[in-house]
ZASE-900213 format. One record per residue (C-alpha): y, z, x; residue in one letter; residue number from 1. Coordinates in steps of 0.5 Angstrom, whole numbers, always signed. Layout:
% ZASE-900213
      c2      c3      c1   code   pos
       Y       Z       X      a   NUM
...
END
This chain:
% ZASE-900213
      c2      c3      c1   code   pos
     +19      -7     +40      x     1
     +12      -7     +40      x     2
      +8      -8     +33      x     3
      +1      -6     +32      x     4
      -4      -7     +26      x     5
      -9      -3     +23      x     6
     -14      -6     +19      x     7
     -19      -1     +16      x     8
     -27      -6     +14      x     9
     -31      -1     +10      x    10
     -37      -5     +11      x    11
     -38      -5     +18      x    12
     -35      +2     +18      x    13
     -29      +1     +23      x    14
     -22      +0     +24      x    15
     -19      -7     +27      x    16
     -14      -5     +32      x    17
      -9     -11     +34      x    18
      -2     -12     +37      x    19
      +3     -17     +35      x    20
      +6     -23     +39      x    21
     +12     -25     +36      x    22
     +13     -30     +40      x    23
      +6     -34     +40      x    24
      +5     -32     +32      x    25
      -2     -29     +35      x    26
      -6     -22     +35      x    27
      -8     -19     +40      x    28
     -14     -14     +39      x    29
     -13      -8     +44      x    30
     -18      -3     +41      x    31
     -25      -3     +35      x    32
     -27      +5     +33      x    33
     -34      +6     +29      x    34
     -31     +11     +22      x    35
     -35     +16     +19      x    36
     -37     +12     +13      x    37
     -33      +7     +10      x    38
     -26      +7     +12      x    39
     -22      +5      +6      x    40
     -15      +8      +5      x    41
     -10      +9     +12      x    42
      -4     +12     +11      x    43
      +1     +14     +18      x    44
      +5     +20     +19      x    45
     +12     +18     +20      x    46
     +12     +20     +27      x    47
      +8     +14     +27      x    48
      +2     +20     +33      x    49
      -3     +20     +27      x    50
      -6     +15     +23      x    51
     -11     +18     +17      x    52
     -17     +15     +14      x    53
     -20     +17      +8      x    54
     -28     +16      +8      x    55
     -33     +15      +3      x    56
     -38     +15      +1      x    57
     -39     +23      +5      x    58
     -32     +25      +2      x    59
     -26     +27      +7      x    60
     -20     +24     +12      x    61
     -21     +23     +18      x    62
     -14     +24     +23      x    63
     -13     +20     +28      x    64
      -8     +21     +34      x    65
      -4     +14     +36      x    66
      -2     +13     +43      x    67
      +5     +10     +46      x    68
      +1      +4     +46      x    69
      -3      +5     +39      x    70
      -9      +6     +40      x    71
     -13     +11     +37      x    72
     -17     +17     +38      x    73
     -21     +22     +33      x    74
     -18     +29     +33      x    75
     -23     +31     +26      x    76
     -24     +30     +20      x    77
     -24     +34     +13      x    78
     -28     +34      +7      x    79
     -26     +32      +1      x    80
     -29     +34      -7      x    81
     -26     +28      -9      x    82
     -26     +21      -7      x    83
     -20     +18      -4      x    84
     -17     +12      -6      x    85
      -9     +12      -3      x    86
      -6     +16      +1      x    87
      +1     +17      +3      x    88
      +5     +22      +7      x    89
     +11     +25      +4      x    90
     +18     +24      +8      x    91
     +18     +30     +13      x    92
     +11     +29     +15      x    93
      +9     +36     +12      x    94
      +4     +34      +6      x    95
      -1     +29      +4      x    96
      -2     +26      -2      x    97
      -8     +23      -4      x    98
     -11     +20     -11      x    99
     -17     +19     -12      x   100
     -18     +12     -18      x   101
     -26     +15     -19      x   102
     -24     +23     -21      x   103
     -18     +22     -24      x   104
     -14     +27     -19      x   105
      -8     +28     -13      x   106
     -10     +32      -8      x   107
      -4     +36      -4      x   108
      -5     +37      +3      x   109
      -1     +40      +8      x   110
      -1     +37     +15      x   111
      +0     +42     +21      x   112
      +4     +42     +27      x   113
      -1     +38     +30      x   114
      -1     +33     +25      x   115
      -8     +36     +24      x   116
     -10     +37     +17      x   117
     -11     +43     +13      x   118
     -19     +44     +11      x   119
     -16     +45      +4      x   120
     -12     +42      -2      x   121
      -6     +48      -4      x   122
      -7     +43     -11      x   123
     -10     +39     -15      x   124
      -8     +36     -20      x   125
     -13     +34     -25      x   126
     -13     +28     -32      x   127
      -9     +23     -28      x   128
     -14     +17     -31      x   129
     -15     +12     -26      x   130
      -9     +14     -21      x   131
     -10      +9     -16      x   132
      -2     +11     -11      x   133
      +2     +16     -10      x   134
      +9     +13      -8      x   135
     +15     +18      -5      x   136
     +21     +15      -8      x   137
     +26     +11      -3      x   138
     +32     +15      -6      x   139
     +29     +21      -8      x   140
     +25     +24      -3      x   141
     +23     +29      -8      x   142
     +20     +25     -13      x   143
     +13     +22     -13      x   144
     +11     +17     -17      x   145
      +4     +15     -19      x   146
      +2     +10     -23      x   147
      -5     +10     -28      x   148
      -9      +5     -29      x   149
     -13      +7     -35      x   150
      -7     +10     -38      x   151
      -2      +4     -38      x   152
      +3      +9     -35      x   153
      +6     +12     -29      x   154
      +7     +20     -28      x   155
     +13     +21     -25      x   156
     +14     +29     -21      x   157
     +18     +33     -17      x   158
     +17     +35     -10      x   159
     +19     +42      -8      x   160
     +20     +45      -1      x   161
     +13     +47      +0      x   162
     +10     +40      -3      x   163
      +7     +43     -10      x   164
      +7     +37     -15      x   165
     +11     +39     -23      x   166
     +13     +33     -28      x   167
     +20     +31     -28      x   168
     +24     +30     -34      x   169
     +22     +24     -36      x   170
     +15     +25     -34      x   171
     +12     +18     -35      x   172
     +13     +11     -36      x   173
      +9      +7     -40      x   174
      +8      +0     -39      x   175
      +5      -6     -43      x   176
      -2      -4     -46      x   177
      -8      -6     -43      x   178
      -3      -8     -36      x   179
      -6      -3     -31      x   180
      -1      -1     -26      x   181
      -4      +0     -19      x   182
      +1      +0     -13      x   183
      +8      -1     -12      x   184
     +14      -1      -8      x   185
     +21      +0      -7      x   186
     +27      -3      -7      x   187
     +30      -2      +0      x   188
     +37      -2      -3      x   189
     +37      +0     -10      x   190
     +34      +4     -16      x   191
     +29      -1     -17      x   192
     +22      -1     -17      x   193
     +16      -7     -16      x   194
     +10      -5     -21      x   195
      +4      -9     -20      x   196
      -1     -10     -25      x   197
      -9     -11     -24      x   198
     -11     -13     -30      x   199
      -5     -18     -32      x   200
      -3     -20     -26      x   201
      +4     -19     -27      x   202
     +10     -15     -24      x   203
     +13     -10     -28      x   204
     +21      -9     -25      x   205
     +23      -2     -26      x   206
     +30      +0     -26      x   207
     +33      +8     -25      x   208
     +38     +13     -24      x   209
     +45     +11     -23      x   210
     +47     +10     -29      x   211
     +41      +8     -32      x   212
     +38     +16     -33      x   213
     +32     +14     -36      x   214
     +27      +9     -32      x   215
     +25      +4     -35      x   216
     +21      -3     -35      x   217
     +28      -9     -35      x   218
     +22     -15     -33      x   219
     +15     -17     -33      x   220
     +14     -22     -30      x   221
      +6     -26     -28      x   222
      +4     -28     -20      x   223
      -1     -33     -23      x   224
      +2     -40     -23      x   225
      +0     -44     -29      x   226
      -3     -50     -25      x   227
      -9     -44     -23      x   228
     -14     -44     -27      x   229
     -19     -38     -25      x   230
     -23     -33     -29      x   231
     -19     -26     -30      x   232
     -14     -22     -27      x   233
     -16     -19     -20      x   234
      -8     -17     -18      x   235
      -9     -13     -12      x   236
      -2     -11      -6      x   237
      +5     -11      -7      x   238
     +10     -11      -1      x   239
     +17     -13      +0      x   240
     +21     -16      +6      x   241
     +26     -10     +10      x   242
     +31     -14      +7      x   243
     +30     -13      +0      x   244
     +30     -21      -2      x   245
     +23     -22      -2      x   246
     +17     -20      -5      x   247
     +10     -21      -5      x   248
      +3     -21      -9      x   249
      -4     -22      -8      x   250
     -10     -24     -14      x   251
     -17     -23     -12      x   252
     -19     -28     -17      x   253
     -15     -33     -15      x   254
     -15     -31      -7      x   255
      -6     -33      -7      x   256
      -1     -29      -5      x   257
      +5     -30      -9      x   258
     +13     -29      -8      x   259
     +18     -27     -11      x   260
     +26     -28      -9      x   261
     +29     -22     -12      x   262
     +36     -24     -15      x   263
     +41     -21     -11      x   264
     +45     -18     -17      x   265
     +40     -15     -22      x   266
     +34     -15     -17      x   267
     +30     -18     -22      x   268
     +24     -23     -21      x   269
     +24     -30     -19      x   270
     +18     -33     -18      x   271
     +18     -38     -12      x   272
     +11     -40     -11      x   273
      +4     -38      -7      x   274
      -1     -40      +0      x   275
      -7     -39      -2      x   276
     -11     -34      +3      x   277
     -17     -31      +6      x   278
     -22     -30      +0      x   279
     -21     -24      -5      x   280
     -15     -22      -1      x   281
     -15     -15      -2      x   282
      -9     -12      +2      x   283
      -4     -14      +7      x   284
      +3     -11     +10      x   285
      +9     -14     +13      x   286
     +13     -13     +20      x   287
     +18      -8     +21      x   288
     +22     -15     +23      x   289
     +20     -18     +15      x   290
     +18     -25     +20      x   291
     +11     -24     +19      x   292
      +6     -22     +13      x   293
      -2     -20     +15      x   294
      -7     -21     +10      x   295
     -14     -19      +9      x   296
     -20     -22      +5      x   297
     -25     -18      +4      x   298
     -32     -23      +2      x   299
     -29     -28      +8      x   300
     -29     -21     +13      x   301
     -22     -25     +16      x   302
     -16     -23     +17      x   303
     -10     -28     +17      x   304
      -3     -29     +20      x   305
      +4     -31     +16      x   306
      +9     -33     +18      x   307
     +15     -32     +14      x   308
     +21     -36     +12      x   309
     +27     -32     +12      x   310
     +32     -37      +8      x   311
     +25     -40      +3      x   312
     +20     -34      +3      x   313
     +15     -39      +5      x   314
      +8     -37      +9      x   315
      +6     -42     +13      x   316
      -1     -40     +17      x   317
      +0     -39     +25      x   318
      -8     -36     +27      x   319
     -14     -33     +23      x   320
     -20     -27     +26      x   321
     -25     -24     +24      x   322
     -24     -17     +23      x   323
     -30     -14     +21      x   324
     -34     -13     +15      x   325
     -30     -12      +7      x   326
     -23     -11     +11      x   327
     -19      -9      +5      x   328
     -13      -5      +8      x   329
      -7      -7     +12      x   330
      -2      -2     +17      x   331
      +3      -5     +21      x   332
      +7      +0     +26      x   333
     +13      -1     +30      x   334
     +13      +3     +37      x   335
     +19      +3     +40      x   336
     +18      +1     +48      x   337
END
């Protein structure tokens, strides 16, 4: 299996593109492509041919078809009204979903045969404050969870067939005051999801479904150690290895990635400790394999490479590039050979 990265650098209007040697612990960089303004959030289509890349500060998404080998070649951009923040793809790879943190909103656009996107939005929902992701429930594909900083809470709704949005039942989960959800991920396993927080920097455990009808909030629990001392909470990324038995964290205050090992029974939260890392690290992603964890830090302009310990969830640094001006977002694709 090939592994390859996508790393999106604003700043210099480019995307990173570079392929894993697992057996070394280094990247190969195989391709670098200009952007049509800033490239900020990635997202892939899970046929894995198309890659797409919300711009600012010329609102629009610019797709790209993968090759067999990775590579990247623009087939067309769409504008947007609204500045995009996170994009995600549904399940079947007929819908794009898109935030936007700055207006409030998610856009729904259709994905067409091709894998192009259609000019328009078939919705937009409005009033979402601070909507930071869009998340496509592990075990309920027909539910999109989005978390809104500015509200505290998480918007919960359903997906119909033809990907138009409507509340569920219940709607919203409220998390502490002040906390500022942001990204999340899923348990692979389980009814559970994994809440980052920015403005505490903790991680909020979410258990639903099963028996446990009504979601709800059953740990919180912070990423900074105590013998940190650094000025405010900055949480950023939250990802978890395809195992389900550990998850990570970053903090752009205090430049640390943390982990957790998630409790086999109750898959709860443990924390276990943390690799300080490229400066303000603000997105990074694990291997399909769950051996390998890439980092980017956006004012060091570096991306870094991790290995994973399966048996300690330890990181232990293998090799470092320069990746561009501001890298902020990371994607990591398997192609099967």
């Amino acid at each position: 299996m090939m592994q390859i990265i996508y790393v999106a650098s604003p700043e210099s209007q480019q995307i990173y593109v570079w392929k894993l040697d697992d057996v070394h612990g280094l990247l190969e960089l195989v391709q670098v492509i200009s952007t049509f303004g800033g490239a900020q959030p990635i997202a892939v289509h899970p046929s894995r041919q198309f890659l797409y890349v919300g711009v600012r500060p010329n609102f629009g998404i610019t797709t790209y078809r993968i090759s067999p080998e990775g590579l990247l070649t623009d087939v067309g951009t769409i504008e947007l009204l609204t500045s995009p923040t996170h994009l995600i793809s549904d399940k079947k790879g007929k819908i794009l979903y898109c935030t936007s943190y700055r207006n409030n909103t998610v856009s729904v656009i259709p994905i067409g045969k091709l894998g192009v996107l259609k000019r328009h939005p078939i919705q937009i929902i409005e009033g979402l404050l601070g909507c930071h992701s869009a998340n496509v429930d592990n075990k309920c594909a027909t539910l999109l969870w989005i978390p809104c900083l500015k509200e505290h809470s998480i918007r919960l709704f359903k997906i119909n067939s033809f990907g138009v949005l409507t509340p569920d039942n219940p709607c919203i989960i409220k998390t502490n005051i002040g906390s500022g959800p942001r990204h999340m991920i899923f348990h692979n396993f389980s009814c559970c999801a994994y809440i980052i927080n920015e403005l505490t920097s903790t991680v909020d455990v979410i258990k639903y479904g099963n028996l446990q009808k009504i979601p709800s909030i059953t740990q919180t629990i912070s990423l900074i150690p105590k013998d940190i001392n650094c000025e405010g909470c900055w949480a950023a990324d939250i990802h978890i290895t395809p195992s389900g038995r550990w998850l990570y964290c970053s903090d752009r205050a205090a430049n640390i990635i943390s982990c957790f090992e998630v409790l086999k029974d109750t898959k709860e939260l443990k924390f276990v400790n943390y690799q300080f890392t490229e400066e303000q690290p603000r997105g990074f992603a694990i291997d399909y394999k769950g051996e390998f964890l890439v980092v980017a830090g956006q004012k060091s302009n570096y991306i870094s490479l991790y290995q994973i310990d399966v048996n300690s969830g330890k990181l232990t640094i293998l090799s470092r590039y320069l990746a561009g001006k501001g890298p902020m977002w990371v994607n990591i694709v398997p192609f099967y050979e």
